[in-house]
Residue, then its C-alpha position, 0 to 999 in steps of 0.5 A: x770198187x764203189x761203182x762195182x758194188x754200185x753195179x751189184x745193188x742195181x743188178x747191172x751185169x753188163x756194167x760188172x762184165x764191163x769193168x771185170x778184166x778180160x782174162x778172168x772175166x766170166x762168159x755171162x753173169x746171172x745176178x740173184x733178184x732175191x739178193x738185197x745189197x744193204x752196205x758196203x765197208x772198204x776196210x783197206x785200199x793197198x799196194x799202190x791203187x794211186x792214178x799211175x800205179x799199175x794194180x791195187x788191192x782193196x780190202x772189202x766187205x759187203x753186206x746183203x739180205x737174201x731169202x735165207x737171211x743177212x749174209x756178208x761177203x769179205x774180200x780182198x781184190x786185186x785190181x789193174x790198169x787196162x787201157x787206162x782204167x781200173x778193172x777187177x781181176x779177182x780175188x787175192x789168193x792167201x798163201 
């Protein structure tokens, strides 16, 4: 979760694409230059995440500055084994 945020605020989009997971993973990503990461607050890390668990979630937010302003993006991320290393493979749906 830190080295993805990490990824956000140096613009590495072949780090991000690297460690999203393949069966949701975007084509390409196109990362906004005028977004300035300035903070990132894990608010909870659940539902296993340990080294041999299979998937975790993390609760997050993250704060950024962009030409409209401050803005904050909150969410709650599923996270899974693949090959032996963490992956993203999105948000937890609600409901």
């Amino acid at each position: 979760m830190r080295s993805r945020y990490s990824a956000f605020v140096l613009q590495d989009a072949p780090y991000l694409l690297a460690t999203w997971h393949p069966s949701t993973r975007p084509a390409s990503l196109e990362l906004d230059p005028e977004q300035r990461w300035s903070g990132l607050r894990v608010l909870s890390a659940s539902t296993g995440g340990g080294v041999f668990a299979p998937e975790g979630t993390v609760e997050f937010v993250a704060s950024y500055h962009s030409p409209d302003g401050p803005a904050q993006v909150r969410e709650r991320s599923r996270f899974v084994q693949d090959a032996g290393r963490w992956v993203y493979l999105g948000p937890v749906s609600e409901g």
